[in-house]
TORSEKOL-391458 format. One line per field, with one value per residue (C-alpha): z, y, x; residue in three letters. Coordinates in steps of 0.1 Angstrom, whole numbers. Example, Ala and Ser with C-alpha at 12.3 -4.5 7.8 and 13.67 -1.06 7.14 Angstrom:
# residues 2
Z 78; 71
Y -45; -11
X 123; 137
type ALA; SER
//
This chain:
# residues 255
Z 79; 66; 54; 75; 58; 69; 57; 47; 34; 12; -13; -4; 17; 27; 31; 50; 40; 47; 54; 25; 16; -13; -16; -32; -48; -55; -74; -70; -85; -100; -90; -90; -74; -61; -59; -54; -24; -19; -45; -5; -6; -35; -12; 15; -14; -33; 5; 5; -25; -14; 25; 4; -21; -50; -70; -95; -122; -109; -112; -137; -136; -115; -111; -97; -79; -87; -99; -68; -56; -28; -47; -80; -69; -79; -114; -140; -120; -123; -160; -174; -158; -159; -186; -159; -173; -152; -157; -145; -153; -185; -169; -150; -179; -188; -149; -146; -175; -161; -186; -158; -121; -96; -64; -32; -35; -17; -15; -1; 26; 36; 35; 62; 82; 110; 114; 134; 122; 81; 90; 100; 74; 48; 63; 54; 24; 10; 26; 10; -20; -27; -43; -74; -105; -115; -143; -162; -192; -212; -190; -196; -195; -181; -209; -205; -183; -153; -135; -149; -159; -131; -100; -72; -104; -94; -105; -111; -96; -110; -81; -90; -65; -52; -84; -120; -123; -92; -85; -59; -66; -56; -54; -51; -35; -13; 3; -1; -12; -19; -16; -24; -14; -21; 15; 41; 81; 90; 79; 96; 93; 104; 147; 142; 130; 113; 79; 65; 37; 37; 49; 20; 6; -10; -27; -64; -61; -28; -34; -61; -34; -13; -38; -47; -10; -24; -52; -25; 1; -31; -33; -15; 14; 48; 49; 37; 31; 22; 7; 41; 79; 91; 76; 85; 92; 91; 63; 36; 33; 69; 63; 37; 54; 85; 63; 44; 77; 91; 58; 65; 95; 94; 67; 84; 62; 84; 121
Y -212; -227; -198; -185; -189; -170; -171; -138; -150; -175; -179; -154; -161; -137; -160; -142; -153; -142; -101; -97; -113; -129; -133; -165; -158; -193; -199; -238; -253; -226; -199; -162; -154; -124; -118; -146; -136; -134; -165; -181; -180; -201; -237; -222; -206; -234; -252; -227; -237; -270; -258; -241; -269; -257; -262; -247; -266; -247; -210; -195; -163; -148; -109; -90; -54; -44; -59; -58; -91; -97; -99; -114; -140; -169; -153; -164; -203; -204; -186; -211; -243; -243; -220; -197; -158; -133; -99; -62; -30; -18; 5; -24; -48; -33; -33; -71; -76; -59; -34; -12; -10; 9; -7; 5; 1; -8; 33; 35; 12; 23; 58; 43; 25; 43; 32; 6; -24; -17; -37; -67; -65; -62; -90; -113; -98; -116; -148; -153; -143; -103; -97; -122; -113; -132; -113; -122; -132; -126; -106; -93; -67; -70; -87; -58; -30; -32; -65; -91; -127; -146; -163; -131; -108; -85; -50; -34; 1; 21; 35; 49; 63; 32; 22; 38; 6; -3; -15; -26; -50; -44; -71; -52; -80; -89; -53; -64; -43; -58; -30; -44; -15; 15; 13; -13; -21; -25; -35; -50; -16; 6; 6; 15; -6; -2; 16; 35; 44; 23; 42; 74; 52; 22; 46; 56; 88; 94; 122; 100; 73; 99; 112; 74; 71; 91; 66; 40; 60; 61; 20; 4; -14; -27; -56; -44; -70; -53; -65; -65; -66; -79; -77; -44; -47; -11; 10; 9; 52; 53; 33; 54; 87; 74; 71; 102; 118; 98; 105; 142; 141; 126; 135; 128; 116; 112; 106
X 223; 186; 167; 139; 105; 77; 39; 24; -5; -20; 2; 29; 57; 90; 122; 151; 184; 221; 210; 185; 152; 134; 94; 77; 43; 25; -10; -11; 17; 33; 56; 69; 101; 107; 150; 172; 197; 231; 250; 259; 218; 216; 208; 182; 167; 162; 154; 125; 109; 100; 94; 65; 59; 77; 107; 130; 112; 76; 96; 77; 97; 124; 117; 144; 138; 171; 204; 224; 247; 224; 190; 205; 230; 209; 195; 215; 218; 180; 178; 211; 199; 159; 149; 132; 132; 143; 127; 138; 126; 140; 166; 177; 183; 219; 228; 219; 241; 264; 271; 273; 278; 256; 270; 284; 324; 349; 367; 322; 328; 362; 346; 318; 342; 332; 298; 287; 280; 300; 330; 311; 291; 315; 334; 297; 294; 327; 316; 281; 296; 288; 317; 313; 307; 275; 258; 225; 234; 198; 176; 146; 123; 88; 66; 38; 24; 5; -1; 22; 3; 24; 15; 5; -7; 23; 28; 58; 61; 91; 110; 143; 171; 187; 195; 179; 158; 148; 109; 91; 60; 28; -2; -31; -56; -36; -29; 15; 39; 72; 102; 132; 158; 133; 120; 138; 131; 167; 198; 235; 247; 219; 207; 175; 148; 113; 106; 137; 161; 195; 223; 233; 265; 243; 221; 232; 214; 199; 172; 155; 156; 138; 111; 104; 88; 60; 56; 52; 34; 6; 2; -25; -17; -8; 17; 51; 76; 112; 144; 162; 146; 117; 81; 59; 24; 7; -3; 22; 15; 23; 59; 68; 59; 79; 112; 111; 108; 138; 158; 151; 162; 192; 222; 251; 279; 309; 325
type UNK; UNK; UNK; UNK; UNK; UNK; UNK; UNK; UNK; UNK; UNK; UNK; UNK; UNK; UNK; UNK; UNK; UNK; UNK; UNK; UNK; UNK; UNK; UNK; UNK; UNK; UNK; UNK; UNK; UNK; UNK; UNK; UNK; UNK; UNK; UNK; UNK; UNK; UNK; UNK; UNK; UNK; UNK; UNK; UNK; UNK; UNK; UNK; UNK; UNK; UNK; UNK; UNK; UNK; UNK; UNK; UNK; UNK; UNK; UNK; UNK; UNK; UNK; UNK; UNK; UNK; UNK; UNK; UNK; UNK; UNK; UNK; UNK; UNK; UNK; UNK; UNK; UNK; UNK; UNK; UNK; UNK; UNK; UNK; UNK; UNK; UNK; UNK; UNK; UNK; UNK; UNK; UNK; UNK; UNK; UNK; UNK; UNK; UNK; UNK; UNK; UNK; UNK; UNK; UNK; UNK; UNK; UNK; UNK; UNK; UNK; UNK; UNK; UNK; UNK; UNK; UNK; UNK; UNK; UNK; UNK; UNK; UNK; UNK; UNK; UNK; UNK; UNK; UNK; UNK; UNK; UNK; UNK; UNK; UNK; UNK; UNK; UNK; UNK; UNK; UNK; UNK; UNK; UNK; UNK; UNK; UNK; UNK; UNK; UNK; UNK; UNK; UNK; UNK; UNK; UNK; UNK; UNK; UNK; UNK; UNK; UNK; UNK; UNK; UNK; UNK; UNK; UNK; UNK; UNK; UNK; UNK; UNK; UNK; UNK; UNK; UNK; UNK; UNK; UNK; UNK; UNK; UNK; UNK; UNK; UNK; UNK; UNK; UNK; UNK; UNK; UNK; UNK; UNK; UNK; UNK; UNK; UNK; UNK; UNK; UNK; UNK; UNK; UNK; UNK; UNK; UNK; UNK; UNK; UNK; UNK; UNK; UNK; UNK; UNK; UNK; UNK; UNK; UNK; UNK; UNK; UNK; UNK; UNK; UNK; UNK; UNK; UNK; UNK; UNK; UNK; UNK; UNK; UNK; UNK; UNK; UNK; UNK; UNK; UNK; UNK; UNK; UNK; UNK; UNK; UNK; UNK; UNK; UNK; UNK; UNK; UNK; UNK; UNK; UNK
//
């Protein structure tokens, strides 16, 4: 499967792989990317650097919105073999390492057997490589506060819940806010799509997931690309208002 590549706007582009996404911020002939994928991604994400005009060589920094299989896979390939740094939030840099785990198990999906669409899913999951162990060996935490001096000026915006370090990445000129997990618009094992919270079992503590919407209902914005579905144009308040109220809404937990 070639990843799909998708314009945002000048300079910003959302690539969807195997089930998740990665972003690619680019300021001439450098480069910020934004996750890496699943480790099956690893080809159509290095495919989509020179669909855009980029390369491994060009990655300036890999910034990661949490540490996840299917948004790091690629981190330590890119970190080991070009140098590139790969930056987290603070709380984030032990769970890239992997001095921890905060990651749906297998007892979770057996748990969630019942709905549709887990099995399947599961099934890709050990095929695109979810269930390697590729830690970071030397991450990093974000050089400074506020906008970070890397193509796209992004921001890191501290949004715990799915995991303790988890951030979404907000560009300001551009009116994009990149969500990682915090805020999705669907997912293999969810039949309902536009803005919304992941299904209860991939959250490591679901009502800080929740109280993070507000801390993306705040940004400014209108394009909303996520870690997994399609992107959201609309006012990025708007998307997180519409998942808190689905989150509310629905708490069921078994068959």
């Amino acid at each position: 499967m070639r990843a799909d590549v998708r314009q945002v706007t000048e300079g910003t582009y959302l690539v969807h792989g195997h089930h998740t996404n990665w972003v690619i911020l680019k300021d001439g002939d450098a480069v910020t990317l934004i996750d890496t994928g699943y480790p099956g991604d690893r080809q159509g994400l290095l495919e989509s650097l020179a669909r855009v005009g980029g390369s491994p060589e060009a990655v300036t920094a890999v910034l990661i919105t949490h540490a996840h299989n299917d948004h790091l896979g690629s981190a330590e390939h890119l970190r080991a073999t070009y140098g590139t740094p790969v930056h987290l939030h603070p709380a984030e840099v032990p769970h890239a390492r992997r001095d921890f785990l905060q990651q749906a198990t297998i007892a979770d999906v057996v748990r969630n057997a019942w709905r549709p669409g887990v099995l399947p899913w599961a099934a890709h999951v050990v095929r695109v490589g979810g269930t390697e162990h590729h830690p970071v060996t030397a991450p990093e935490p974000f050089p400074a506060e506020g906008a970070l001096d890397l193509p796209g000026r992004p921001v890191p915006v501290h949004t715990p819940g799915h995991t303790d370090g988890h951030c979404v990445y907000h560009l300001p000129e551009a009116g994009i806010v990149v969500s990682g997990d915090a805020l999705v618009t669907g997912h293999a094992t969810s039949r309902i799509k536009g803005p919304q919270l992941l299904p209860d079992f991939f959250h490591h503590e679901r009502t800080r997931a929740v109280a993070s919407l507000e801390l993306i209902a705040a940004l400014d914005g209108d394009l909303l690309l996520p870690g997994h579905g399609p992107l959201h144009r609309g006012p990025v308040r708007a998307a997180a208002e519409q998942a808190g109220a689905r989150a509310s809404g629905n708490r069921r937990t078994g068959p």
